[in-house]
Every structure is written in C-alpha cells, then in structure tokens.
Backbone atoms as SQL, in Angstrom:
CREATE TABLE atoms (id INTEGER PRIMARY KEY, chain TEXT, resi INTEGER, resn TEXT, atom TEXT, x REAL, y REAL, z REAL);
INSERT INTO atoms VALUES
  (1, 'A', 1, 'UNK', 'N', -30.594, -23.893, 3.174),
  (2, 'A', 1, 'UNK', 'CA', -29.274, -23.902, 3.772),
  (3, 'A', 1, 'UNK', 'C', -28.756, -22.464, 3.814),
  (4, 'A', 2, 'UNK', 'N', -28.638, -21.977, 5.272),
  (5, 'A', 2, 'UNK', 'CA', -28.278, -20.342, 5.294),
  (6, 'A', 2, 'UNK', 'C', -26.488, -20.486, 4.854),
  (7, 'A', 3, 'UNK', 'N', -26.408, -18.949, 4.065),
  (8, 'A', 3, 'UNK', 'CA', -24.789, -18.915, 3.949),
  (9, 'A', 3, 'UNK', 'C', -24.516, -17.592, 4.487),
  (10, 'A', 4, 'UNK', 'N', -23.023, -18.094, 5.260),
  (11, 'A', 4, 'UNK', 'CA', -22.607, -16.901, 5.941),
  (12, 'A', 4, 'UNK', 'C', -22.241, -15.811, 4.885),
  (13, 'A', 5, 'UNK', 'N', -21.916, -14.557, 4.815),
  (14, 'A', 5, 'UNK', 'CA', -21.160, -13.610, 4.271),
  (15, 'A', 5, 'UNK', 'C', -20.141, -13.454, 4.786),
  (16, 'A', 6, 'UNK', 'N', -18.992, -13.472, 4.766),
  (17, 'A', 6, 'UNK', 'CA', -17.905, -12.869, 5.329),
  (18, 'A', 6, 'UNK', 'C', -17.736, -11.550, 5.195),
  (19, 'A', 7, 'UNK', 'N', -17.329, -11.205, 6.729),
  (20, 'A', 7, 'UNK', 'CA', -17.331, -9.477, 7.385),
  (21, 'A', 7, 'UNK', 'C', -16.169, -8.833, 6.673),
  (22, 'A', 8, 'UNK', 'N', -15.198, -9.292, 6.080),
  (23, 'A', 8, 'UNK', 'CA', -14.078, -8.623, 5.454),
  (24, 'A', 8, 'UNK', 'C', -14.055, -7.778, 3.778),
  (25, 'A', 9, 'UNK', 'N', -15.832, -8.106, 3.668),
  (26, 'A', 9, 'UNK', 'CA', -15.919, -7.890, 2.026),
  (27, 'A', 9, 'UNK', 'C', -15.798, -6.490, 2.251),
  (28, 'A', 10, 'UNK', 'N', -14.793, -6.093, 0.971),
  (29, 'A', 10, 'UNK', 'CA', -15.421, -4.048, 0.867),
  (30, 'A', 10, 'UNK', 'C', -16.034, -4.073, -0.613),
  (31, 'A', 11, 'UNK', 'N', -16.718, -3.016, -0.216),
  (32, 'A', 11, 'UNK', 'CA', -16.943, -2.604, -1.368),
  (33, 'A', 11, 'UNK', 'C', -17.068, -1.330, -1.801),
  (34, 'A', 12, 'UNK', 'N', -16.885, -1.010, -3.215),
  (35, 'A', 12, 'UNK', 'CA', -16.377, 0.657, -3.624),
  (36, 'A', 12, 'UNK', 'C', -17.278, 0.802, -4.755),
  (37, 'A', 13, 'UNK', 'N', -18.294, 2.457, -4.519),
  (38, 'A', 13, 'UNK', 'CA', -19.179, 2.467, -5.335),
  (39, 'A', 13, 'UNK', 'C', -18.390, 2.514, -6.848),
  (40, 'A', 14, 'UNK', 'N', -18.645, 2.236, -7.406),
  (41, 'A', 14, 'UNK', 'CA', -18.357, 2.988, -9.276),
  (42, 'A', 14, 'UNK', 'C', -18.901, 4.179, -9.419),
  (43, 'A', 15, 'UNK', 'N', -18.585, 5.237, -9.985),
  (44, 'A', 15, 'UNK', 'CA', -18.625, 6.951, -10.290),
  (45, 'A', 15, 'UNK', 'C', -19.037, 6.272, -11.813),
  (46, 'A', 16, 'UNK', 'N', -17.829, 6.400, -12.848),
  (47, 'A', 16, 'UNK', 'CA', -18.478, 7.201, -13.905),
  (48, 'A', 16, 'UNK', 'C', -17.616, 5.676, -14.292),
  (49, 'A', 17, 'UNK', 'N', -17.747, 5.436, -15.837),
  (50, 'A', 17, 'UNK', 'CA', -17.212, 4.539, -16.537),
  (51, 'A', 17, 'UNK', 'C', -16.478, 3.642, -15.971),
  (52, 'A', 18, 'UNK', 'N', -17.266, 2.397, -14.769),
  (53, 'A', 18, 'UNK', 'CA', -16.642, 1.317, -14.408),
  (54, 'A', 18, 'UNK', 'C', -15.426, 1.856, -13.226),
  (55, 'A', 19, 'UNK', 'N', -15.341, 2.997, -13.077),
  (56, 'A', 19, 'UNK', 'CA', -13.842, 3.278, -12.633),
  (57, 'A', 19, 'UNK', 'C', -14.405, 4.150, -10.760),
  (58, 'A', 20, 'UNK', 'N', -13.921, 3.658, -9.744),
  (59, 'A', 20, 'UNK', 'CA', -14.197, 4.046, -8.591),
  (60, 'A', 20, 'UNK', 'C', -13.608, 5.480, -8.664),
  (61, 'A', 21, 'UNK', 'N', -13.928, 5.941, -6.960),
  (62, 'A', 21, 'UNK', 'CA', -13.904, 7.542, -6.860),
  (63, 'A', 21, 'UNK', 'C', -12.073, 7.322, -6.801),
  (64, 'A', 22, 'UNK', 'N', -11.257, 6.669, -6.519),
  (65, 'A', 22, 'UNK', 'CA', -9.729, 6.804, -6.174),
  (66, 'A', 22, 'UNK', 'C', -9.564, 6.843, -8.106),
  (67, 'A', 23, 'UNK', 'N', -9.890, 5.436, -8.630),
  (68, 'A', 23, 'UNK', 'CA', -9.604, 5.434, -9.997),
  (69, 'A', 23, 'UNK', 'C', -9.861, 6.789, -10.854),
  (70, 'A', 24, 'UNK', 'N', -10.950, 7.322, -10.737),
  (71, 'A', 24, 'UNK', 'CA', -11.231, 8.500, -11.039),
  (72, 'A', 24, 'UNK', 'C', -10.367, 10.029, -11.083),
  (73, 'A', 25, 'UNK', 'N', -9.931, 9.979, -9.606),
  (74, 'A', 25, 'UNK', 'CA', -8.889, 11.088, -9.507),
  (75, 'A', 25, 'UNK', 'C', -7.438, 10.685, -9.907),
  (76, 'A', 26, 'UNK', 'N', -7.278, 9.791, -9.880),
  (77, 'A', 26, 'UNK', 'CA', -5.528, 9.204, -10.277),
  (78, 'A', 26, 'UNK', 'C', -6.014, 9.576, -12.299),
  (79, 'A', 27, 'UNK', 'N', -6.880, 9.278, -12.679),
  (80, 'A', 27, 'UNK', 'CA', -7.220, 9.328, -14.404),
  (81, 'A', 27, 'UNK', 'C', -7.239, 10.924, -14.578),
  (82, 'A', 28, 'UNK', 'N', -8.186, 11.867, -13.549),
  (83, 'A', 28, 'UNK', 'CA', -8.078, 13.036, -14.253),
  (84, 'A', 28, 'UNK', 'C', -6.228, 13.716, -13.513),
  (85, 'A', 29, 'UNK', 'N', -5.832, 13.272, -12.721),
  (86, 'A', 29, 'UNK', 'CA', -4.376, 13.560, -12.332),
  (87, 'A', 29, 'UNK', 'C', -3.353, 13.560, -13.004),
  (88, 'A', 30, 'UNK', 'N', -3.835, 12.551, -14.099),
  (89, 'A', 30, 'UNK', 'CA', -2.407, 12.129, -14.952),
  (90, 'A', 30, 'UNK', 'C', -2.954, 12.176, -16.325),
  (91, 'A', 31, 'UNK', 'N', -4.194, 12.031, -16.583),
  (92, 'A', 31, 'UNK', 'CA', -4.397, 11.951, -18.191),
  (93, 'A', 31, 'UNK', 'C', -5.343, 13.356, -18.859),
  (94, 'A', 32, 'UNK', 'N', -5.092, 14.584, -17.797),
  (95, 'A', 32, 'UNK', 'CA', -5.431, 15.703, -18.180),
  (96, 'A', 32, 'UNK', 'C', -4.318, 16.499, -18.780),
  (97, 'A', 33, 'UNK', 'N', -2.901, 16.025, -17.850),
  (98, 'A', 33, 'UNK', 'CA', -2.086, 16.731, -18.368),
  (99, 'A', 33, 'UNK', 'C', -1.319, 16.126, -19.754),
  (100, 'A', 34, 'UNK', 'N', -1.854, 15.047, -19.703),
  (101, 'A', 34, 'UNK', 'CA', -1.282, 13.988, -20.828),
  (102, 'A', 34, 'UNK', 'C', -2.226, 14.495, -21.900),
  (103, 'A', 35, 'UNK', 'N', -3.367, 14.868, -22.699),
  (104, 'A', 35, 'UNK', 'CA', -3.997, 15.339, -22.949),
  (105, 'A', 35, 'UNK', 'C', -3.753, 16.929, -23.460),
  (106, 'A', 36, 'UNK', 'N', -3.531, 17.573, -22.386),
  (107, 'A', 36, 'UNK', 'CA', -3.102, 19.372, -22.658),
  (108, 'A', 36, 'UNK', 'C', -1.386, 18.988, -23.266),
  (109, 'A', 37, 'UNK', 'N', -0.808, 18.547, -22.997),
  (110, 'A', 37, 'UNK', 'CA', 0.405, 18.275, -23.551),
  (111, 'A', 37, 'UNK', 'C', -0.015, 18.145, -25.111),
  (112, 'A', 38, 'UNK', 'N', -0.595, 16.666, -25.214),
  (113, 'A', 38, 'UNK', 'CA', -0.674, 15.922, -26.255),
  (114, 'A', 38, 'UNK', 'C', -1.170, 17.004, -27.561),
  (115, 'A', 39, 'UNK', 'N', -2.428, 18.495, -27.293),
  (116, 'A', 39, 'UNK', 'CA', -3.162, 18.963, -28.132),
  (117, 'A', 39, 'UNK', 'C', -2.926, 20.242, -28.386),
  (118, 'A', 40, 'UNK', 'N', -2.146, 20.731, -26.851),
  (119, 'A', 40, 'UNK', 'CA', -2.023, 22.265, -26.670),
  (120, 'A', 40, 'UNK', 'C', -0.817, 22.412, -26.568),
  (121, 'A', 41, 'UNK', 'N', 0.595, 22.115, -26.931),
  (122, 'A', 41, 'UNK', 'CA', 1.655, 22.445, -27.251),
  (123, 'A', 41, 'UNK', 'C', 2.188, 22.297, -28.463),
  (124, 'A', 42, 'UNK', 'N', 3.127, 23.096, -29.287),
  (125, 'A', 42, 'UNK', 'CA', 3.966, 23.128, -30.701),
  (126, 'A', 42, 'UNK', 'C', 4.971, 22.388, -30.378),
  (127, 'A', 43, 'UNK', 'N', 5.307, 21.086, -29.406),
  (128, 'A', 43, 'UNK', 'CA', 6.076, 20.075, -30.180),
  (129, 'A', 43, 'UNK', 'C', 6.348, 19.299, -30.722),
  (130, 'A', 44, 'UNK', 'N', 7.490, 18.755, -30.969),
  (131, 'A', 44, 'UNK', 'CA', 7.750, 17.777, -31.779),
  (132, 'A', 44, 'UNK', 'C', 6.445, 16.527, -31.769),
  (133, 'A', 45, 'UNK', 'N', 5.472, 16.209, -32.925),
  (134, 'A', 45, 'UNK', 'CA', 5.205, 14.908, -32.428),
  (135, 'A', 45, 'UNK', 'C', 5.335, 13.974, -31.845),
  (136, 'A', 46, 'UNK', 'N', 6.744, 13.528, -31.964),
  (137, 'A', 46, 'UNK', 'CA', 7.299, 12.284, -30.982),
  (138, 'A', 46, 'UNK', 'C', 7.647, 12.566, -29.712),
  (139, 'A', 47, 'UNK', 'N', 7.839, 13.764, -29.230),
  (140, 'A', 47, 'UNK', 'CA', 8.202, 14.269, -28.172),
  (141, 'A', 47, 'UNK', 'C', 6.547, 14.166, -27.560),
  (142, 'A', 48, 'UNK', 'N', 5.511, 14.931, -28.419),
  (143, 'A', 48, 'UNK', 'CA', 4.190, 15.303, -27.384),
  (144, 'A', 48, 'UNK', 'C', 3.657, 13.391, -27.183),
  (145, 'A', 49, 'UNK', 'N', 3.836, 12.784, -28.371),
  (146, 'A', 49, 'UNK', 'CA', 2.886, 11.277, -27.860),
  (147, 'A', 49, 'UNK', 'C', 3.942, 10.665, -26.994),
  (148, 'A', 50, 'UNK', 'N', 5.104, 10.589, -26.460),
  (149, 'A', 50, 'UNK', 'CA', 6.313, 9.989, -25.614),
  (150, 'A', 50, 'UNK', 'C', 5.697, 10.736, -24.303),
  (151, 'A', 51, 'UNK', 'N', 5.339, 12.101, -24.279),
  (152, 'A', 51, 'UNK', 'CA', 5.147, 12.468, -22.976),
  (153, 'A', 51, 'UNK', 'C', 3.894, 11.726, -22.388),
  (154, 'A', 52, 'UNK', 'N', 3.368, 12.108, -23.468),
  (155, 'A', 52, 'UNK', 'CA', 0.836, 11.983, -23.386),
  (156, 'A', 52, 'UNK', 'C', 1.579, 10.213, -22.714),
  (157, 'A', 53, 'UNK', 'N', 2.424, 9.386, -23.788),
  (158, 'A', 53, 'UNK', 'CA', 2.154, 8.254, -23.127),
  (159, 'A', 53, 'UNK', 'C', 2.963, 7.943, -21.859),
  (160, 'A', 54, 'UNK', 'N', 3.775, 8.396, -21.953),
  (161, 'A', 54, 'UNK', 'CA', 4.069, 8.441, -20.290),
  (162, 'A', 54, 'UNK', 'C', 3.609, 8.340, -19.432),
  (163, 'A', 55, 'UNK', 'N', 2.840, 9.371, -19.131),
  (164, 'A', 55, 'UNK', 'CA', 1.388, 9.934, -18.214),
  (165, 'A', 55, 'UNK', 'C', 0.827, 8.955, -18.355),
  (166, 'A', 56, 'UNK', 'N', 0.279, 8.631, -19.850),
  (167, 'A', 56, 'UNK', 'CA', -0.967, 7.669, -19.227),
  (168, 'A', 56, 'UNK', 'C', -0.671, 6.284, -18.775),
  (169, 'A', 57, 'UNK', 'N', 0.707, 5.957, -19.204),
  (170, 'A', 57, 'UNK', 'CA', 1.223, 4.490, -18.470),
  (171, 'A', 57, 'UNK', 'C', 1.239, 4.718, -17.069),
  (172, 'A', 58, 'UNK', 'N', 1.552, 5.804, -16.145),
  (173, 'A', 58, 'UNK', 'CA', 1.600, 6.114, -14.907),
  (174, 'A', 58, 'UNK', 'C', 0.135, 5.981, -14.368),
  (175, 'A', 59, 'UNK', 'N', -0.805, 6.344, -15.256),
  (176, 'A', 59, 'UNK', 'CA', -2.252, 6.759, -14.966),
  (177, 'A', 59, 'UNK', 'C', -2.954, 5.403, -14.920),
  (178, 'A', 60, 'UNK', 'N', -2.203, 4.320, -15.906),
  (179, 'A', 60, 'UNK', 'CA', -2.562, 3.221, -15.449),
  (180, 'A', 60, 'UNK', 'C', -2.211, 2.459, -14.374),
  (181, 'A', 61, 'UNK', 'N', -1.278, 2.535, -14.189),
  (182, 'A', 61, 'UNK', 'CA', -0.545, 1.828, -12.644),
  (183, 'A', 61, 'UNK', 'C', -0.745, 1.737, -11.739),
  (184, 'A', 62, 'UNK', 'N', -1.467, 3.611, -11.715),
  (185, 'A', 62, 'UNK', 'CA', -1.958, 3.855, -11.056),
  (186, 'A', 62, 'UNK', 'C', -3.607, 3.713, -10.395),
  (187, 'A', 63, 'UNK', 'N', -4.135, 3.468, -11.463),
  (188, 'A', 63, 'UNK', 'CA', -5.507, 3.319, -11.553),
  (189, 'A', 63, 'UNK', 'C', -5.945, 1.853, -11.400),
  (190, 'A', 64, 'UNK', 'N', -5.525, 0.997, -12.037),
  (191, 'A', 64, 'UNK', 'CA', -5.304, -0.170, -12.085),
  (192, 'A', 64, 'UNK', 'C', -4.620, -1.318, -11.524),
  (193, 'A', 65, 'UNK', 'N', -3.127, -0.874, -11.364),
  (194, 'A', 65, 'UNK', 'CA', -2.472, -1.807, -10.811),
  (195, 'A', 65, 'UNK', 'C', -2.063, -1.853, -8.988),
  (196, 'A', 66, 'UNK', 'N', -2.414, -0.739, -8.066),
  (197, 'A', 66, 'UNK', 'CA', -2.271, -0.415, -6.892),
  (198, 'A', 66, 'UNK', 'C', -1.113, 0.350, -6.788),
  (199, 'A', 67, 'UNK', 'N', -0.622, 0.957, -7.504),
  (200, 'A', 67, 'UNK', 'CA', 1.239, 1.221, -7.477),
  (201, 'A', 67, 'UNK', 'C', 1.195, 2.098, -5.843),
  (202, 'A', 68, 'UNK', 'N', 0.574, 2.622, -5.844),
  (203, 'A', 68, 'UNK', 'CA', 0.091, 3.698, -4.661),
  (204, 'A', 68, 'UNK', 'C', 0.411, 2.505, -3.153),
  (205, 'A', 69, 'UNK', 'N', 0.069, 1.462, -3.311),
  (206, 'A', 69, 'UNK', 'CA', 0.319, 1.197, -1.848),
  (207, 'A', 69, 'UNK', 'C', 1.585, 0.291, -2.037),
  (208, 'A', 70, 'UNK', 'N', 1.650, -0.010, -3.404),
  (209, 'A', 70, 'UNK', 'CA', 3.787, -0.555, -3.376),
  (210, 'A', 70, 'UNK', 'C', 4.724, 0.577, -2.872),
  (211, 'A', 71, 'UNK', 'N', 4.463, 1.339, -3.223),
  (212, 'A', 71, 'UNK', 'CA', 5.126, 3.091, -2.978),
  (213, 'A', 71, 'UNK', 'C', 5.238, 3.179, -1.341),
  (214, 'A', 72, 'UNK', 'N', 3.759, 3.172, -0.688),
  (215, 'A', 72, 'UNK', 'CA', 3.147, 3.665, 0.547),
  (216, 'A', 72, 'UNK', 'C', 4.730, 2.288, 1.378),
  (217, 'A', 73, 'UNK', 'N', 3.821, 0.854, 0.853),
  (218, 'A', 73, 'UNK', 'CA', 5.003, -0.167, 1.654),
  (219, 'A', 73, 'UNK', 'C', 6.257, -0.091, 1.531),
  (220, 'A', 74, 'UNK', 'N', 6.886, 0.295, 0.179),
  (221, 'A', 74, 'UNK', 'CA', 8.205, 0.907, 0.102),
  (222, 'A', 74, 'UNK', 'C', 8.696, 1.892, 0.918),
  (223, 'A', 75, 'UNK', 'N', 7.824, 2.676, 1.579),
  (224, 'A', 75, 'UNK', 'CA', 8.663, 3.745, 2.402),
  (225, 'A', 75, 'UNK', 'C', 8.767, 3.748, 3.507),
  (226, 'A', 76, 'UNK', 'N', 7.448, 2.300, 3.846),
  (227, 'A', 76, 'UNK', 'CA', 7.482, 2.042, 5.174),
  (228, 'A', 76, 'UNK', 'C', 8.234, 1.099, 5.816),
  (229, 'A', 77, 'UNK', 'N', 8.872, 0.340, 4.573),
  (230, 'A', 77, 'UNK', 'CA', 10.389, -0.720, 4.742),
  (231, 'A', 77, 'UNK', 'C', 11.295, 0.213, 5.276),
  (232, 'A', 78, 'UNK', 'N', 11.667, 1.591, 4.093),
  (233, 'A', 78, 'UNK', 'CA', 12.805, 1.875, 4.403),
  (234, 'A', 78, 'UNK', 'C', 13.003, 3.099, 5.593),
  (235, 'A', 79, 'UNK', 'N', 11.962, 3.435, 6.362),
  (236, 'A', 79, 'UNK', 'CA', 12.334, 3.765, 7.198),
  (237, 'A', 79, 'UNK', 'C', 12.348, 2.551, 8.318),
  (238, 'A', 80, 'UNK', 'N', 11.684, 1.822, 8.379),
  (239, 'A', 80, 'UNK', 'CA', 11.518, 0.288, 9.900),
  (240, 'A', 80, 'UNK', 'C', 13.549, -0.667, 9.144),
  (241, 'A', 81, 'UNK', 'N', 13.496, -0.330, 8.154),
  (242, 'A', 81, 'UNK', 'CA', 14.909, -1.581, 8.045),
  (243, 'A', 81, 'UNK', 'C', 15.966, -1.372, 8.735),
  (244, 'A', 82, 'UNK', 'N', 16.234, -0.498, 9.370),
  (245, 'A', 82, 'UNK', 'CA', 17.700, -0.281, 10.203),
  (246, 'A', 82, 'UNK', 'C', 17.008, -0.753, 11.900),
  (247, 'A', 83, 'UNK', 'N', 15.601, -1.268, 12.461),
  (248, 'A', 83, 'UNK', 'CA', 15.518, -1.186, 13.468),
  (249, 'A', 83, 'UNK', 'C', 16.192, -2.527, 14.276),
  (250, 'A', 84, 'UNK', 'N', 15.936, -2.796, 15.139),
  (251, 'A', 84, 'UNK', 'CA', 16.470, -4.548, 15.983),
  (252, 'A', 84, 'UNK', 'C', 15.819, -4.438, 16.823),
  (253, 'A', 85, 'UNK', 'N', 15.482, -5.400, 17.426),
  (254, 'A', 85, 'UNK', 'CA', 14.266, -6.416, 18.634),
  (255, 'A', 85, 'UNK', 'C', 14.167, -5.408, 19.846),
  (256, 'A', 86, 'UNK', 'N', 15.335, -4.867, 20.299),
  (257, 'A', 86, 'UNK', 'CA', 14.975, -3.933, 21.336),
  (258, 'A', 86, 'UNK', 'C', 15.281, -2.629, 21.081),
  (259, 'A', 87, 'UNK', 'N', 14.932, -1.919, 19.708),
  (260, 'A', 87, 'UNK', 'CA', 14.810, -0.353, 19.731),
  (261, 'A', 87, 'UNK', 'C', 13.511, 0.100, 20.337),
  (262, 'A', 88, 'UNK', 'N', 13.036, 1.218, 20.781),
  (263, 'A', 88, 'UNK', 'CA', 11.818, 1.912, 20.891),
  (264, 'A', 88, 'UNK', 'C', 10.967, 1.989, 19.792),
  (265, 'A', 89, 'UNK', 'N', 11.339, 2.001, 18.762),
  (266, 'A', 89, 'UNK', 'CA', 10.176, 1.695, 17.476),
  (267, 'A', 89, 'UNK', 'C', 9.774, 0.860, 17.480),
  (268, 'A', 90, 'UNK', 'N', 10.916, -1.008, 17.687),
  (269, 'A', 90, 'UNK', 'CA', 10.240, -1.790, 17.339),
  (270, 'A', 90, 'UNK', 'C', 9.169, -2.097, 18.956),
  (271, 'A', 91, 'UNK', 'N', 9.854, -2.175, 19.631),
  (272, 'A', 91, 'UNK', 'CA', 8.789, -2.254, 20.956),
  (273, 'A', 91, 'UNK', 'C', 7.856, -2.062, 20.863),
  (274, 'A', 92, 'UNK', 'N', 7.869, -0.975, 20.572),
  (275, 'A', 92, 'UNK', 'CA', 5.857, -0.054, 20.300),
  (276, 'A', 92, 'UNK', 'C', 5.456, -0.810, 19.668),
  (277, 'A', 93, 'UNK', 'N', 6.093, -0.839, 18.194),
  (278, 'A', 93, 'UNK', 'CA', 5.214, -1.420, 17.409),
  (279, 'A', 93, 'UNK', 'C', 4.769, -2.642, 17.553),
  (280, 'A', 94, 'UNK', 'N', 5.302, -3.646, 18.290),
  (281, 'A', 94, 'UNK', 'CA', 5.268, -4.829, 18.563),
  (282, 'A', 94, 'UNK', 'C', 4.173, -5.215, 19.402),
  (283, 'A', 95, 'UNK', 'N', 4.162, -3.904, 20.340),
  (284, 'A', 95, 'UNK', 'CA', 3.925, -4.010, 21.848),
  (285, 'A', 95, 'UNK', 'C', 4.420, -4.900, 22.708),
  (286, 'A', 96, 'UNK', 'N', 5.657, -4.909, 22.953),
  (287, 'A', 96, 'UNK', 'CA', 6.583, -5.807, 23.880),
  (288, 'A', 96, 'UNK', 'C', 6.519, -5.368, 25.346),
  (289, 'A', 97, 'UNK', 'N', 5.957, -6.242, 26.208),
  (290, 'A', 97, 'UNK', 'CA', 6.754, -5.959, 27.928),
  (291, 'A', 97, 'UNK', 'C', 7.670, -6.724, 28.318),
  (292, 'A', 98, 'UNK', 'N', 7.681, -7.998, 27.677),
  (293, 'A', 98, 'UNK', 'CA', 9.044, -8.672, 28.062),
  (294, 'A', 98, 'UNK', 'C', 9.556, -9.610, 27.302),
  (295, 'A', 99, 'UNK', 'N', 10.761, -9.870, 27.645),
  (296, 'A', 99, 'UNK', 'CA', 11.032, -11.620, 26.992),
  (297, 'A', 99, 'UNK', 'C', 11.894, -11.917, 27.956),
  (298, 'A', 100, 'UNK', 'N', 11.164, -13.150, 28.050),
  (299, 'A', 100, 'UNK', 'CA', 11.975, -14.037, 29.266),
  (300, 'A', 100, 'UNK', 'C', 11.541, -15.391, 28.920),
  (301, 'A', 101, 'UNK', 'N', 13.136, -16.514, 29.027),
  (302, 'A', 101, 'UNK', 'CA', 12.788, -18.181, 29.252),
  (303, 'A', 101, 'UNK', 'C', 12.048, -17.939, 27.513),
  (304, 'A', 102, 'UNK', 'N', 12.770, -17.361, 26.465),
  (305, 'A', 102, 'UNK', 'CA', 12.624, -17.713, 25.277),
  (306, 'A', 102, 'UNK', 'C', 11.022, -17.061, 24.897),
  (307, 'A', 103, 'UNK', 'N', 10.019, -16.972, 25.939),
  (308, 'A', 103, 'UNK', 'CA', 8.801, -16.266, 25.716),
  (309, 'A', 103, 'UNK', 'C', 8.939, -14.973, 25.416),
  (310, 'A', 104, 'UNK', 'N', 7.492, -14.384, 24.565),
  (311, 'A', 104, 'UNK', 'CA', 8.035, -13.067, 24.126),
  (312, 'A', 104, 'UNK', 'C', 6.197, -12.381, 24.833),
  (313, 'A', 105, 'UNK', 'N', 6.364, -12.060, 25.673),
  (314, 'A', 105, 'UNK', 'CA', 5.133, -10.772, 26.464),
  (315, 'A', 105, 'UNK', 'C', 4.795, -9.832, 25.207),
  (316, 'A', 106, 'UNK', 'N', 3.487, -9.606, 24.974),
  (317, 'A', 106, 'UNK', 'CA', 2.967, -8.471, 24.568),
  (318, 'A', 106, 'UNK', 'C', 1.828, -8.059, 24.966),
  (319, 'A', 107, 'UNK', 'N', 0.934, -6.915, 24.804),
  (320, 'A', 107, 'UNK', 'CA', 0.289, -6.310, 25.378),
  (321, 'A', 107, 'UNK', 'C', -1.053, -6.766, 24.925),
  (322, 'A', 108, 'UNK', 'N', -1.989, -6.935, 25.996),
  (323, 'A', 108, 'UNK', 'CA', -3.072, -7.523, 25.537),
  (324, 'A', 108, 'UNK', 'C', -3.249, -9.173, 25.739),
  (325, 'A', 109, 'UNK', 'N', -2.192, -9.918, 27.037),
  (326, 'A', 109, 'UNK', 'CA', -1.637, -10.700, 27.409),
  (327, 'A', 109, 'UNK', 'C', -1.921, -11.774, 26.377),
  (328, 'A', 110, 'UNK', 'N', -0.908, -11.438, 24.961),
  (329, 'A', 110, 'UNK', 'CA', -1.050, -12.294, 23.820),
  (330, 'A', 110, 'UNK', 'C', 0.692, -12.934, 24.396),
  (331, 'A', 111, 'UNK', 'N', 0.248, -14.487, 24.222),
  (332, 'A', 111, 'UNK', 'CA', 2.061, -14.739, 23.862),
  (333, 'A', 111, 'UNK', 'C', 2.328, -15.085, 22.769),
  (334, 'A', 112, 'UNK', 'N', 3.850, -14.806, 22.205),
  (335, 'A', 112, 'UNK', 'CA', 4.483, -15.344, 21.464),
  (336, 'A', 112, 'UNK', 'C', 5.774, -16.337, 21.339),
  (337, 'A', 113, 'UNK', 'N', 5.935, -17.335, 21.087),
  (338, 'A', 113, 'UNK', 'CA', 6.764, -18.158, 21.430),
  (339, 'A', 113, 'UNK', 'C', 7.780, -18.037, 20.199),
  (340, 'A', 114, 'UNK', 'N', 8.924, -18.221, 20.764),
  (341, 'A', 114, 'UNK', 'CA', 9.953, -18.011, 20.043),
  (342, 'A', 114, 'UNK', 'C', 11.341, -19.549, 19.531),
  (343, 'A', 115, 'UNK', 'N', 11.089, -19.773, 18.658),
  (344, 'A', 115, 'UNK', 'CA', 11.944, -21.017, 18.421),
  (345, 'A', 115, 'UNK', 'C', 11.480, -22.212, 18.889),
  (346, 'A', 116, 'UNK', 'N', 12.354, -22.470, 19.585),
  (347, 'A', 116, 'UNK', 'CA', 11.900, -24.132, 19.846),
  (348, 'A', 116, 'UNK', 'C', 12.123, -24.429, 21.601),
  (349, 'A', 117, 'UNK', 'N', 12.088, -23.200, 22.346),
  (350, 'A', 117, 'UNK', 'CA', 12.164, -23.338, 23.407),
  (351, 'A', 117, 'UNK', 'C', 10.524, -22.989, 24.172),
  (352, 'A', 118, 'UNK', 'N', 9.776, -24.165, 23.965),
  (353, 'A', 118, 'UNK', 'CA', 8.873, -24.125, 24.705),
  (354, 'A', 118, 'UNK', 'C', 8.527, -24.101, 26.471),
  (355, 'A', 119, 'UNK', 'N', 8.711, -22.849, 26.944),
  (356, 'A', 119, 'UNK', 'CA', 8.232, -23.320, 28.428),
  (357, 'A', 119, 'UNK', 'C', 7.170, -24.406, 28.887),
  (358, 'A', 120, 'UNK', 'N', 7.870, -25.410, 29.437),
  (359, 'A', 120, 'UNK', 'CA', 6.850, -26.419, 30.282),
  (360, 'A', 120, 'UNK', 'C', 6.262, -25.807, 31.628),
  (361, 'A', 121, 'UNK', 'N', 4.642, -26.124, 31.625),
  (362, 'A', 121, 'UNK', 'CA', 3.676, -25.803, 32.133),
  (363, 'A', 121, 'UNK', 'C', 3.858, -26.355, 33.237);
C-alpha cells in the first residue's frame, strides 16, 4: 500500500547540539553576552546572575519558542490596523477589481462571496 508524503513538510538541518542554524545564532546572540557579563565584570552578584539570566530567558524565546515571528506579526498588525475595504493597501493586498451585486472580483478570476447575498446564476 503506497503512502503519499505531503509536499508541505520542511525540514531544517541540526548544526551542533540538537539546535538548527537560526537556533544557533539567536544562542550565540544572547548567551555570549550573558556569559561575558556573568564572568568578566566586578558586579554585584545579584546584579551579574539577574542580567546573565535575562539574556538567557530572551535566548530561550527566542530559540525555542518562535518569539521572532510573534514580533515580525505584531508589526505587521500594527501597521495594516488603521486600513478599510477600499484603501490602496488593502486592494493590493487583496487583489481587488471589483465588488458588485454583493460579489467581491479578485485577480486571478478567484470569487469571493460576501454574506448571504448569493448571485443567482
């Protein structure tokens, strides 16, 4: 019995200790300086492990939890949230040529129907 694969799989080599090439640079980004803090400065103890852990809670979030594309979608809300149905941003983005009789035209002669006003054929 053949099984399909589905075309949507990715996959990301592993570098060094379980951790991909993105995981990798977000760890030496944040837990080098967490590190030189933590060994190579005269402060206060509680001050150097509050910073070191700082960093590395960021380094996890980052590494681990995706924070990077909550951030990326966060900024891409707040510039699109002030738009409405017929600005030039949303158009494009939409790809709108028309709306008419409750139908909504887009490019690539896809329709979209809107509510409950179905045009009869």
């Amino acid at each position: 019995m053949p099984y399909e694969i589905p075309q949507q799989l990715q996959y990301e080599e592993k570098i060094i200790f379980g951790l991909t090439f993105k995981q990798l640079l977000y760890a030496i980004l944040f837990l080098s300086p967490a590190t030189i803090i933590f060994f190579k400065t005269h402060l206060n103890i509680y001050l150097k492990s509050t910073l070191a852990a700082i960093l590395a809670v960021i380094a996890a979030l980052f590494m681990f939890f995706d924070i990077s594309s909550y951030f990326r979608n966060m900024i891409h809300w707040l510039r699109f949230r002030e738009v409405s149905i017929m600005d030039q941003k949303m158009i494009q983005f939409l790809g709108l040529e028309k709306i008419e009789n409750g139908v909504v035209y887009v490019s690539k002669n896809k329709k979209i129907v809107s509510g409950s006003k179905i045009p009869k054929q």
